[in-house]
PDB file of N, CA, C and O in Angstrom:
ATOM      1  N   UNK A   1     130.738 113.732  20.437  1.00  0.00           N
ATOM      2  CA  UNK A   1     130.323 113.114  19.187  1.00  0.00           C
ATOM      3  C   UNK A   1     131.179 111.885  18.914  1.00  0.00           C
ATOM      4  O   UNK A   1     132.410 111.922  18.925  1.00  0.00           O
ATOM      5  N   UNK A   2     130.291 110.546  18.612  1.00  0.00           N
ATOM      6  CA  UNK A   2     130.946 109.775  18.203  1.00  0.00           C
ATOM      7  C   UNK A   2     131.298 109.686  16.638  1.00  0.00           C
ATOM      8  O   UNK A   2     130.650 110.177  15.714  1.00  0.00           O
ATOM      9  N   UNK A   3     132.538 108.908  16.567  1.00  0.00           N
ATOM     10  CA  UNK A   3     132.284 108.575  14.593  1.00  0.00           C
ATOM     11  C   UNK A   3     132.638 107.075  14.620  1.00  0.00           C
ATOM     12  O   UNK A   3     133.360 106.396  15.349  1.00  0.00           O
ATOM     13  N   UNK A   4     131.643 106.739  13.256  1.00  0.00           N
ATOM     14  CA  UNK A   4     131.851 105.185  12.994  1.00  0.00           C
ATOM     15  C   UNK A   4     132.298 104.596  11.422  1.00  0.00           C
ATOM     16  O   UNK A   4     131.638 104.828  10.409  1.00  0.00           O
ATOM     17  N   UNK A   5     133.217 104.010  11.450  1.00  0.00           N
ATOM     18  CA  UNK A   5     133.501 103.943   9.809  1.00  0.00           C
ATOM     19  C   UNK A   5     132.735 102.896   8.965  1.00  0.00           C
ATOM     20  O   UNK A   5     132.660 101.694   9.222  1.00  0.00           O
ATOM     21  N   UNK A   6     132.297 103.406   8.139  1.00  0.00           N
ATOM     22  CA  UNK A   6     131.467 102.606   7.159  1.00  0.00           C
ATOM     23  C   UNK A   6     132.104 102.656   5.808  1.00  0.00           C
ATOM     24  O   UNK A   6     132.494 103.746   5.390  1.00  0.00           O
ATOM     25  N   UNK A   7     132.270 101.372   4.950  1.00  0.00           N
ATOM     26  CA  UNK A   7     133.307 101.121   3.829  1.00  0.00           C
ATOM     27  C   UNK A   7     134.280 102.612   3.850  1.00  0.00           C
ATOM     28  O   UNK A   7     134.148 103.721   3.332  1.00  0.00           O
ATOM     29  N   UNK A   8     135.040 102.134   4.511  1.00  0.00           N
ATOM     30  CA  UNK A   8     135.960 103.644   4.821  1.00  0.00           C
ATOM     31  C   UNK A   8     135.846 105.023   4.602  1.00  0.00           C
ATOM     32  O   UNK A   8     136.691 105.770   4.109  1.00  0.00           O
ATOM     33  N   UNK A   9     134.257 105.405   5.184  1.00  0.00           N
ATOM     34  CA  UNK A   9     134.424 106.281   5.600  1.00  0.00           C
ATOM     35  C   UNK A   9     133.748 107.065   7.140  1.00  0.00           C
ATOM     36  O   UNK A   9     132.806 106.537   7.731  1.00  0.00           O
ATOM     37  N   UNK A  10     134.106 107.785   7.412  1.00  0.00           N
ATOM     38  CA  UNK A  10     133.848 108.335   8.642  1.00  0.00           C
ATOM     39  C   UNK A  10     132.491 109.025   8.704  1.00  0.00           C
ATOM     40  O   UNK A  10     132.270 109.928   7.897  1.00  0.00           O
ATOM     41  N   UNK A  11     131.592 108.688   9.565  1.00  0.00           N
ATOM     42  CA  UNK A  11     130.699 109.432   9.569  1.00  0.00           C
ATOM     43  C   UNK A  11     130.192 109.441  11.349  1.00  0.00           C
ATOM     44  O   UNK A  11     130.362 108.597  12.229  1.00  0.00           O
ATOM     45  N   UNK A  12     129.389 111.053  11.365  1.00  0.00           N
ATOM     46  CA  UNK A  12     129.802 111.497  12.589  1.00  0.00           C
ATOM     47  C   UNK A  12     128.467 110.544  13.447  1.00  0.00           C
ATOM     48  O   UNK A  12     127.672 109.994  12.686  1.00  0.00           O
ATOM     49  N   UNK A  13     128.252 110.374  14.852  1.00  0.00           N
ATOM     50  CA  UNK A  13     126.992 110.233  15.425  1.00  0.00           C
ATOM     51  C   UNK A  13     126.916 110.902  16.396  1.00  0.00           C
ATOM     52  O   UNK A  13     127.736 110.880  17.314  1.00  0.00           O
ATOM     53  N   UNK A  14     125.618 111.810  16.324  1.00  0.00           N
ATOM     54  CA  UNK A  14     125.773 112.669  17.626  1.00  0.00           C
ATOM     55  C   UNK A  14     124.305 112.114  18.388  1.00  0.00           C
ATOM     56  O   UNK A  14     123.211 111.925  17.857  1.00  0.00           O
ATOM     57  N   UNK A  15     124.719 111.927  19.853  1.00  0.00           N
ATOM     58  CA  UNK A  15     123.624 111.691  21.074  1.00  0.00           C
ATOM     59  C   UNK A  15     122.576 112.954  21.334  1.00  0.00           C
ATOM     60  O   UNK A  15     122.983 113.997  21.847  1.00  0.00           O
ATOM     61  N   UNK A  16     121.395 112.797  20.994  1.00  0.00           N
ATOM     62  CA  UNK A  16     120.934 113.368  21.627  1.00  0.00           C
ATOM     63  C   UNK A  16     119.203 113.402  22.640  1.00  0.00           C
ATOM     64  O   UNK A  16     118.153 113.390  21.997  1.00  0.00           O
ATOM     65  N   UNK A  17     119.184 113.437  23.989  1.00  0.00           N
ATOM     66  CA  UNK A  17     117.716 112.767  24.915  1.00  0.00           C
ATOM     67  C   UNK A  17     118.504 110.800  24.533  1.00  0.00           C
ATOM     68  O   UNK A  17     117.613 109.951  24.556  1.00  0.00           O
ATOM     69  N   UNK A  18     119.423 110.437  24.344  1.00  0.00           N
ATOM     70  CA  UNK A  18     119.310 109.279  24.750  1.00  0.00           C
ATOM     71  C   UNK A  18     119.228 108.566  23.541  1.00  0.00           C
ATOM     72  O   UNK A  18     119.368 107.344  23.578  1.00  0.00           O
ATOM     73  N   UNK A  19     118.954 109.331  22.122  1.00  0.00           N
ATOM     74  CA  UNK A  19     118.961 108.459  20.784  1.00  0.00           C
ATOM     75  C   UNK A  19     120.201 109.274  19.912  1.00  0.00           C
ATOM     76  O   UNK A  19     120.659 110.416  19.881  1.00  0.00           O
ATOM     77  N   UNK A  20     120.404 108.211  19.355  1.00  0.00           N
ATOM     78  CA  UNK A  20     121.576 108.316  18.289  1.00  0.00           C
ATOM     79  C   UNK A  20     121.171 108.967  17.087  1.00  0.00           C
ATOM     80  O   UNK A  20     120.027 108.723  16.703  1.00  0.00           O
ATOM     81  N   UNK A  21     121.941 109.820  16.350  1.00  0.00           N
ATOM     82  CA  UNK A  21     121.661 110.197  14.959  1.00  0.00           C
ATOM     83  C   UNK A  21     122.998 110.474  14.072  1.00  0.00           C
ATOM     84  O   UNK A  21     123.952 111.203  14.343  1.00  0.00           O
ATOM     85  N   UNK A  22     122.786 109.736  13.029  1.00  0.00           N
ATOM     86  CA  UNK A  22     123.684 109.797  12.128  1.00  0.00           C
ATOM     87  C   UNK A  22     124.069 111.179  10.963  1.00  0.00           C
ATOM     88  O   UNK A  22     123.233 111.790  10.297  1.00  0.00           O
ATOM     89  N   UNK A  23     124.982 111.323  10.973  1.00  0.00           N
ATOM     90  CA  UNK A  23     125.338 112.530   9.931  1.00  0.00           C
ATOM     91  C   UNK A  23     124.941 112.091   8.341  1.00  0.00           C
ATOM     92  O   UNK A  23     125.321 111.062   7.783  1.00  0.00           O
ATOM     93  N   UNK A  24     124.130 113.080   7.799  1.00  0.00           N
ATOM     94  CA  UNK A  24     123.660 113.059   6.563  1.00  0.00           C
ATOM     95  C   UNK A  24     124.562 113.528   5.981  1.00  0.00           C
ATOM     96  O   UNK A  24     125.144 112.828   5.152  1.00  0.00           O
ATOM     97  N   UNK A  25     124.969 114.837   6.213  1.00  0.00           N
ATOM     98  CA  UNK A  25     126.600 115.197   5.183  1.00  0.00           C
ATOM     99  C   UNK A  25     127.649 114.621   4.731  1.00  0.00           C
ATOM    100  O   UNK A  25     128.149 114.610   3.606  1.00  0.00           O
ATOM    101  N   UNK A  26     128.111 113.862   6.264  1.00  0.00           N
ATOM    102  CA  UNK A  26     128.547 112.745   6.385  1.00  0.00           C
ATOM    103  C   UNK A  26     128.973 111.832   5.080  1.00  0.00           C
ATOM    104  O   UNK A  26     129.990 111.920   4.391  1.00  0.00           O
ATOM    105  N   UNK A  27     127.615 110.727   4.946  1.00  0.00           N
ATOM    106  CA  UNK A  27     126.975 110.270   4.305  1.00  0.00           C
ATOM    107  C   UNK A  27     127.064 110.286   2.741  1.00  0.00           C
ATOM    108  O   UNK A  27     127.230 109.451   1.852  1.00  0.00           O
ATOM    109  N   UNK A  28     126.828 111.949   2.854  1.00  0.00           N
ATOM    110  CA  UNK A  28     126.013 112.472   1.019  1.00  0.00           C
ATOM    111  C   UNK A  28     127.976 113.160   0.494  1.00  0.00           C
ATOM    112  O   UNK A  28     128.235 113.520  -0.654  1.00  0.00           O
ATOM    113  N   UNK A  29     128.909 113.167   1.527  1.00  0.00           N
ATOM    114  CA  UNK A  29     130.919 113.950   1.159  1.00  0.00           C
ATOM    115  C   UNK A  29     131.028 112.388   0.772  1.00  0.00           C
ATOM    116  O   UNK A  29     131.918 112.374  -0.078  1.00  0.00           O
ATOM    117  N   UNK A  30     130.645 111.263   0.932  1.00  0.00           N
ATOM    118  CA  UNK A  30     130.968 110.058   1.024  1.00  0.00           C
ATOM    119  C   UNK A  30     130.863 109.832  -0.426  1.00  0.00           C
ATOM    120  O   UNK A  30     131.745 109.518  -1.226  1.00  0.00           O
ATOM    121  N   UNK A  31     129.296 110.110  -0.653  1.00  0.00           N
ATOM    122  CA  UNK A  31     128.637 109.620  -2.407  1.00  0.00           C
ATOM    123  C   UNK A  31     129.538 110.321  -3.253  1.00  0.00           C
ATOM    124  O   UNK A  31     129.987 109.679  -4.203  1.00  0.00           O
ATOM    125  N   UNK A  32     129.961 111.705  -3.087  1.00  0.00           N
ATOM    126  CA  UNK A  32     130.457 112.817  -4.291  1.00  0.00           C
ATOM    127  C   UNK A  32     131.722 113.723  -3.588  1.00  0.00           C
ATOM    128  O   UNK A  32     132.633 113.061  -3.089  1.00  0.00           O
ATOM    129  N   UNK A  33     131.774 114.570  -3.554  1.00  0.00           N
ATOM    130  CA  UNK A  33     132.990 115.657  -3.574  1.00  0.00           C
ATOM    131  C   UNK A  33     132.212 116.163  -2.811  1.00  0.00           C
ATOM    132  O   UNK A  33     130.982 116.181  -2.864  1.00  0.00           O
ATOM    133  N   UNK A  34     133.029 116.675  -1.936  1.00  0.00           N
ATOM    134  CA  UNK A  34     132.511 117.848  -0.342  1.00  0.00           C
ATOM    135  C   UNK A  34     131.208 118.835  -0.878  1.00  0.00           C
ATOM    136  O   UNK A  34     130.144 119.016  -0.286  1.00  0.00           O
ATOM    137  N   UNK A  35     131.688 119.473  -2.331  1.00  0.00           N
ATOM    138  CA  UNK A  35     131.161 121.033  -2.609  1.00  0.00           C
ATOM    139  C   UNK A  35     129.781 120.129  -3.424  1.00  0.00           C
ATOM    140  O   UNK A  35     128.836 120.825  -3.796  1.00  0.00           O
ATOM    141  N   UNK A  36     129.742 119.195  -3.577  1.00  0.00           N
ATOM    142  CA  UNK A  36     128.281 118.006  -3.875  1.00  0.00           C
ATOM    143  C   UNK A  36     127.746 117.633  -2.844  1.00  0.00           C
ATOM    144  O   UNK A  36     126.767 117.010  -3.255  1.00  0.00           O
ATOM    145  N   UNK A  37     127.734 117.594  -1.631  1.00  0.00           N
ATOM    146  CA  UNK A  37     127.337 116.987  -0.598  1.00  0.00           C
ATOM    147  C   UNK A  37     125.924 117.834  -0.532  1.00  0.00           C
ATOM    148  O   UNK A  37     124.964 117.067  -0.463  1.00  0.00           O
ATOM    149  N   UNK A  38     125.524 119.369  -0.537  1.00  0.00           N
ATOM    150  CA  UNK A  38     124.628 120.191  -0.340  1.00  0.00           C
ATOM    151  C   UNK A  38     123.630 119.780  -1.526  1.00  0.00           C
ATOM    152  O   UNK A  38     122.456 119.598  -1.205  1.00  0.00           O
ATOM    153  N   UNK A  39     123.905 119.658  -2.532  1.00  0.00           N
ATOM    154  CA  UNK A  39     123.197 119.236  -3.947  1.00  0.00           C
ATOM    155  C   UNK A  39     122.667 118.021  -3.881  1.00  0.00           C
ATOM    156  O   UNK A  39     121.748 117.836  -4.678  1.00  0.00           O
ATOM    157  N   UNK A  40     123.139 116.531  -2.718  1.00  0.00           N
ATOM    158  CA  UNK A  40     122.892 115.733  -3.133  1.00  0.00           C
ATOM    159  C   UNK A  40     121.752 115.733  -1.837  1.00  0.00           C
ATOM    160  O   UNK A  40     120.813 114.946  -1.721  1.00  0.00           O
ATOM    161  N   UNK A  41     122.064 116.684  -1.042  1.00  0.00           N
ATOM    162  CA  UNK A  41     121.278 116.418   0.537  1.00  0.00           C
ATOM    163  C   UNK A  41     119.509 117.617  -0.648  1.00  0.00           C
ATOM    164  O   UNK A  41     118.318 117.514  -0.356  1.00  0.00           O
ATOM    165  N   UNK A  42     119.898 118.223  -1.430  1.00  0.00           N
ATOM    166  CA  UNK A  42     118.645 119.497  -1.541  1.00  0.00           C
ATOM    167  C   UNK A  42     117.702 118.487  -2.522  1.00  0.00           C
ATOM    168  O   UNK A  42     116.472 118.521  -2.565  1.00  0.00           O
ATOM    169  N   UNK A  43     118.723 117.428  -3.431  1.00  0.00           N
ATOM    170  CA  UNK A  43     117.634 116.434  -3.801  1.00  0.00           C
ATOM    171  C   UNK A  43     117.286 115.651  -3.346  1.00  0.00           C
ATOM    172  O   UNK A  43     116.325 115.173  -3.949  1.00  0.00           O
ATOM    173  N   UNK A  44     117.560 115.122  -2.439  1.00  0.00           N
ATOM    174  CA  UNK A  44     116.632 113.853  -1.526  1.00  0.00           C
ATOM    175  C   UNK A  44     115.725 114.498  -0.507  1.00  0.00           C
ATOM    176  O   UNK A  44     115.039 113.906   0.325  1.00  0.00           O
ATOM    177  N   UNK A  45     115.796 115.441  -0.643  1.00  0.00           N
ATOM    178  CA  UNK A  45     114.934 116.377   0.214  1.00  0.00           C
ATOM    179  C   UNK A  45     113.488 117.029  -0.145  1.00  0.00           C
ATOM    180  O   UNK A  45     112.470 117.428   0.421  1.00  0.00           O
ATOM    181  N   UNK A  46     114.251 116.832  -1.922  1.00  0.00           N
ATOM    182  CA  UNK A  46     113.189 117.514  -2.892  1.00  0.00           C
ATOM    183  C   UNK A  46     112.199 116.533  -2.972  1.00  0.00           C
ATOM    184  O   UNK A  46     111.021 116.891  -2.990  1.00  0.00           O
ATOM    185  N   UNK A  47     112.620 114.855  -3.043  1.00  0.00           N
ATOM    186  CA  UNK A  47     111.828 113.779  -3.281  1.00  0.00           C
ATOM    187  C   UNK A  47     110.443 113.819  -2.438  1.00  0.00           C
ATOM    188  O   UNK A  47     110.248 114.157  -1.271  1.00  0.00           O
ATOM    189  N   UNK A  48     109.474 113.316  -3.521  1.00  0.00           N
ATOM    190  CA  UNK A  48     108.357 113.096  -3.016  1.00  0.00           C
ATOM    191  C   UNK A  48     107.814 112.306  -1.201  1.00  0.00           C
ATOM    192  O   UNK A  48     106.996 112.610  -0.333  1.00  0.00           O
ATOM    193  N   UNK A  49     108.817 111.237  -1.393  1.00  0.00           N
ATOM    194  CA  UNK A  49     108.643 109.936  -0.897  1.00  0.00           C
ATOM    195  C   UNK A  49     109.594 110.638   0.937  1.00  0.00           C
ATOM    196  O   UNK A  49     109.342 110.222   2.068  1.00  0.00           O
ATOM    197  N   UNK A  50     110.572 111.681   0.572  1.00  0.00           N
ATOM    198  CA  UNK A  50     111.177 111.620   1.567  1.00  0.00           C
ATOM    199  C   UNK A  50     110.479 112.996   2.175  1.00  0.00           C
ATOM    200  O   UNK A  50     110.880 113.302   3.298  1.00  0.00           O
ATOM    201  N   UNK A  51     109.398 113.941   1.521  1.00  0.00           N
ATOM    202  CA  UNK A  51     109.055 115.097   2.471  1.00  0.00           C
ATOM    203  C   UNK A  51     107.721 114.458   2.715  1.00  0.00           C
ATOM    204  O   UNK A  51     106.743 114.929   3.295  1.00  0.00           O
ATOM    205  N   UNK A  52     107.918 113.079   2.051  1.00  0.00           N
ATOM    206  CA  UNK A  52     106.226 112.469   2.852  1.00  0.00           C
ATOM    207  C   UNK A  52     106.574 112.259   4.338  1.00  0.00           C
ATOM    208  O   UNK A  52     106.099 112.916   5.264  1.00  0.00           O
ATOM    209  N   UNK A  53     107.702 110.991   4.471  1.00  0.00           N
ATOM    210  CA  UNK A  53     108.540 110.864   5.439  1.00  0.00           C
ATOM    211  C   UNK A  53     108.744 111.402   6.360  1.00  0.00           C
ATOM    212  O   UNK A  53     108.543 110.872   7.453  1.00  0.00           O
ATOM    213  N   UNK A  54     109.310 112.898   6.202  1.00  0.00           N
ATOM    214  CA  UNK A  54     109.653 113.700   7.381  1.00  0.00           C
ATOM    215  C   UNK A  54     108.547 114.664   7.950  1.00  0.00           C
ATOM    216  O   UNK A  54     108.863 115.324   8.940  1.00  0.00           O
ATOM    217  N   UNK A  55     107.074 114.840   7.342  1.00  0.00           N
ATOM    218  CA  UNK A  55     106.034 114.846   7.578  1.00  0.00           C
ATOM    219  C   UNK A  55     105.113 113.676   8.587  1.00  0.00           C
ATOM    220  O   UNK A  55     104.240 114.004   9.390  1.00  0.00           O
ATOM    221  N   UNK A  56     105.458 112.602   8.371  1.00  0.00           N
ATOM    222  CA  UNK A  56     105.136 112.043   8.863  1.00  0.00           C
ATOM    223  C   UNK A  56     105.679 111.949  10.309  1.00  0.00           C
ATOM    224  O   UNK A  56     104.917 112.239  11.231  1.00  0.00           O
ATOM    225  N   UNK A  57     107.324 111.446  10.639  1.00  0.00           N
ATOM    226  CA  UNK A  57     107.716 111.430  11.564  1.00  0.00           C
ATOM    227  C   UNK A  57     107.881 112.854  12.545  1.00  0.00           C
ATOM    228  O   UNK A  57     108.211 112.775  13.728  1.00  0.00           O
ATOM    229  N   UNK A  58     107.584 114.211  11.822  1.00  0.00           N
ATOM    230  CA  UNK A  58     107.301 115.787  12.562  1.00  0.00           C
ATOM    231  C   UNK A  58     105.968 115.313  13.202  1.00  0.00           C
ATOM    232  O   UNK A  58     106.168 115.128  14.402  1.00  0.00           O
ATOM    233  N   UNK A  59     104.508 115.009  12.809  1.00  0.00           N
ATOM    234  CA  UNK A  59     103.568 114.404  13.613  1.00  0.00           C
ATOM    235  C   UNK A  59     103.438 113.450  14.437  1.00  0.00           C
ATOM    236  O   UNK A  59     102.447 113.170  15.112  1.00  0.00           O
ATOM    237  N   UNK A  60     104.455 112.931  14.391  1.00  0.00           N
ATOM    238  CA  UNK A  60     104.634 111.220  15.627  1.00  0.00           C
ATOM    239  C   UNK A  60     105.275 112.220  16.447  1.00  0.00           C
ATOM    240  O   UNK A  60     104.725 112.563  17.493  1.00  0.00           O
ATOM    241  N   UNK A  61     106.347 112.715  16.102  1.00  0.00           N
ATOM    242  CA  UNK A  61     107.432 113.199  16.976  1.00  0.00           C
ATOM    243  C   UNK A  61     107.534 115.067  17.561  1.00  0.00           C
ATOM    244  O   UNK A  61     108.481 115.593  18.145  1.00  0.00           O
ATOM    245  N   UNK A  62     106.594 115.524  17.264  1.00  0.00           N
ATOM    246  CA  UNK A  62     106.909 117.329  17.675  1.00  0.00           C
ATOM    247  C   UNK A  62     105.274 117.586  17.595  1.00  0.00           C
ATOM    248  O   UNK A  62     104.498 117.770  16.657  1.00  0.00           O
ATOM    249  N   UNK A  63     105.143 117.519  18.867  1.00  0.00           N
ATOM    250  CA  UNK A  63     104.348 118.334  19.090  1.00  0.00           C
ATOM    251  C   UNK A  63     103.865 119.815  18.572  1.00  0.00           C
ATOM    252  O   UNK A  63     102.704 120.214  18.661  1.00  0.00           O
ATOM    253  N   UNK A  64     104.611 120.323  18.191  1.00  0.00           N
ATOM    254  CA  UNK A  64     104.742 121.664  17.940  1.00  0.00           C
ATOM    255  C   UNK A  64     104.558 121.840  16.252  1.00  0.00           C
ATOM    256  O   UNK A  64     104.411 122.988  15.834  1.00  0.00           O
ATOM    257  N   UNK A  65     104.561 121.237  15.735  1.00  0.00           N
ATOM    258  CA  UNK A  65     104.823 120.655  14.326  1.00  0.00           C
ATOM    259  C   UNK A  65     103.229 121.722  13.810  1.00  0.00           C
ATOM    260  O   UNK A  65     102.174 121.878  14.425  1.00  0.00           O
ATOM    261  N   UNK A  66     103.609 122.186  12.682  1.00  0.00           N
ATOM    262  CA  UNK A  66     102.477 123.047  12.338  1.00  0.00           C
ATOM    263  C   UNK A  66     102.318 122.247  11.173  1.00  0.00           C
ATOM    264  O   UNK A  66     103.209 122.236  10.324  1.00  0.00           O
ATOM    265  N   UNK A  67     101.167 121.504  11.028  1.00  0.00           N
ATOM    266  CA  UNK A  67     100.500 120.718  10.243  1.00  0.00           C
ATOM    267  C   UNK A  67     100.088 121.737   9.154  1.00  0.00           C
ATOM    268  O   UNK A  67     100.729 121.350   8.176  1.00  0.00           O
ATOM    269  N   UNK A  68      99.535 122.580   8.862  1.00  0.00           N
ATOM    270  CA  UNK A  68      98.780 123.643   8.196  1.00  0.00           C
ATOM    271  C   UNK A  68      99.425 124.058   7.040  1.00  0.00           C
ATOM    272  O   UNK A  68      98.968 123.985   5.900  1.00  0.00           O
ATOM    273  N   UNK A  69     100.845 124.633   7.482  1.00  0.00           N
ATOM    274  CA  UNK A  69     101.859 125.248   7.090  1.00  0.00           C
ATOM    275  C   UNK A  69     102.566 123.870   6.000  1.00  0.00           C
ATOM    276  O   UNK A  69     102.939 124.035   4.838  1.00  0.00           O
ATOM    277  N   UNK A  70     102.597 122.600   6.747  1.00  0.00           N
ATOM    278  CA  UNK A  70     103.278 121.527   5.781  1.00  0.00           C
ATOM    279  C   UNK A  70     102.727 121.000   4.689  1.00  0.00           C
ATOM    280  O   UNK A  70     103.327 120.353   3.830  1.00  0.00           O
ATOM    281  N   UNK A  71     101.070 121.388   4.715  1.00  0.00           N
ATOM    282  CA  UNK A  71     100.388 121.330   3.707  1.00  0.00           C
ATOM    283  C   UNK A  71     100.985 121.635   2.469  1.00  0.00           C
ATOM    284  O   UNK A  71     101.237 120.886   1.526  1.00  0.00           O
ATOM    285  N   UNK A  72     101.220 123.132   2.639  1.00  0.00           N
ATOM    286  CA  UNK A  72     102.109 123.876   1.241  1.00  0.00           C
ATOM    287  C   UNK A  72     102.844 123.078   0.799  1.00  0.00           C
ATOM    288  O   UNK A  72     102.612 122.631  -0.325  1.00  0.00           O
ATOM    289  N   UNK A  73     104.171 122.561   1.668  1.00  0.00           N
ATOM    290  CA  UNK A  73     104.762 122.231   0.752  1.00  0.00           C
ATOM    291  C   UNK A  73     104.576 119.980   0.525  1.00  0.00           C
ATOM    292  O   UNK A  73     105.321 119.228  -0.104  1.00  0.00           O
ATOM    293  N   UNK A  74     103.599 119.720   1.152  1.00  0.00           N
ATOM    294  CA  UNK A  74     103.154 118.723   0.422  1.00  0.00           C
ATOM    295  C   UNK A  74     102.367 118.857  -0.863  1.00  0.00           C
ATOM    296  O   UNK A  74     102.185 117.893  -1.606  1.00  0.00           O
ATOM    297  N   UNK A  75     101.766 120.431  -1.184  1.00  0.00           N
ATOM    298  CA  UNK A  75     100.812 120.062  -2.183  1.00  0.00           C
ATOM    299  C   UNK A  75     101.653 120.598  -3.158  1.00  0.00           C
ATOM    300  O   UNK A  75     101.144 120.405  -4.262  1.00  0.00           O
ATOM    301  N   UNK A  76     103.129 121.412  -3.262  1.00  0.00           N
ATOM    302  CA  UNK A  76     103.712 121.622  -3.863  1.00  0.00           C
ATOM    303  C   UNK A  76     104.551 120.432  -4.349  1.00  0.00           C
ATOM    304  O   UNK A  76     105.120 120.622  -5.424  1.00  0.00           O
ATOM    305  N   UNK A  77     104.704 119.456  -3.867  1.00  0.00           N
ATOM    306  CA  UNK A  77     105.367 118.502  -4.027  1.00  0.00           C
ATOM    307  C   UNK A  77     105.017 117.366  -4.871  1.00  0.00           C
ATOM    308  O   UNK A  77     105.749 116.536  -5.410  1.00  0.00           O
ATOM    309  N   UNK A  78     103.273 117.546  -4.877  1.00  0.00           N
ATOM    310  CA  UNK A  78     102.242 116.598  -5.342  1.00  0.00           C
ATOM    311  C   UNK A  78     101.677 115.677  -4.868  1.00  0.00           C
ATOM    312  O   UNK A  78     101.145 114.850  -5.607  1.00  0.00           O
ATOM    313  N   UNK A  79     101.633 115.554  -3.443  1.00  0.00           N
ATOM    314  CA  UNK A  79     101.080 114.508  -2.437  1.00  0.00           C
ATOM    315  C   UNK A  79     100.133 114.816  -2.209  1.00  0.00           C
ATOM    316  O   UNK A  79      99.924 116.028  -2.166  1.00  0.00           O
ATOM    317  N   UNK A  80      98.919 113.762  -1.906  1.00  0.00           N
ATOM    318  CA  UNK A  80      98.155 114.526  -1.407  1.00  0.00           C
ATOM    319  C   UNK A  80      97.882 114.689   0.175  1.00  0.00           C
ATOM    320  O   UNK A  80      98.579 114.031   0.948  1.00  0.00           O
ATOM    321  N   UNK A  81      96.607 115.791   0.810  1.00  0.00           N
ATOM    322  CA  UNK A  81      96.721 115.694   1.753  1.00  0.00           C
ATOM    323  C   UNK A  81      96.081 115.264   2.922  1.00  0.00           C
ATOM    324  O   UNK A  81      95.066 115.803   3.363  1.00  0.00           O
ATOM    325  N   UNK A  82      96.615 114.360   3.408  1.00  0.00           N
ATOM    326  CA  UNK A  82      95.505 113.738   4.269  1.00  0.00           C
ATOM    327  C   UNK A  82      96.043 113.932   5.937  1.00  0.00           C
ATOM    328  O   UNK A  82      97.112 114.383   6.348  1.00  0.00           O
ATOM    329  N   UNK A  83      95.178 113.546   6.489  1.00  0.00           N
ATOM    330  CA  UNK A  83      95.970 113.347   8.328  1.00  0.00           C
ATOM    331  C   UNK A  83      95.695 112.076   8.938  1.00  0.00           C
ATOM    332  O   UNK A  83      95.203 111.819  10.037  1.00  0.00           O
ATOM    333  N   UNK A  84      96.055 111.423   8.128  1.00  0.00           N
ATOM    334  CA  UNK A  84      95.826 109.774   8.678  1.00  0.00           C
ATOM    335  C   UNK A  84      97.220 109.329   9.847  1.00  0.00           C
ATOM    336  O   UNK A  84      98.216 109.984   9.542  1.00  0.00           O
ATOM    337  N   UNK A  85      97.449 108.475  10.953  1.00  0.00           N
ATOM    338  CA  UNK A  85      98.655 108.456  11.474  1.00  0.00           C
ATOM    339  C   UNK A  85      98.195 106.795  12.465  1.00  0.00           C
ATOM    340  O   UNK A  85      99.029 106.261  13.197  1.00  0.00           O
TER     341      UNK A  85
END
């Protein structure tokens, strides 16, 4: 694992198949206090805009991705549902 500092702080990058990914915890110990980091990762998670997002990129990217099942929690979320790509 690499780490790279950003306005001083450390955040981790781990390799993996050849692409880089950055630490979200990382990131979210950076914004608030360690024992905030889980609170700040369960609301950006909660956001509309970002379980559109990771819906989206599970269908570009995983095959395996159970479309059906993500319905729920898009329509819980208030999106609607379409399969456009």
């Amino acid at each position: 694992m690499a780490k790279i500092t950003v306005q001083e702080t450390e955040i981790t990058i781990v390799t993996f198949e050849e692409r880089d990914y950055i630490s979200l915890t990382d990131m979210a110990n950076a914004k608030d206090s360690e024992s905030r980091a889980a609170d700040i990762i369960k609301n950006w998670l909660r956001n509309r805009y970002s379980l559109e997002f990771l819906g989206t990129w599970e269908m570009v990217h995983n095959p395996k991705f159970k479309v059906v099942e993500f319905d729920h929690f898009k329509s819980q979320a208030g999106l609607p549902i379409c399969y456009t790509l």
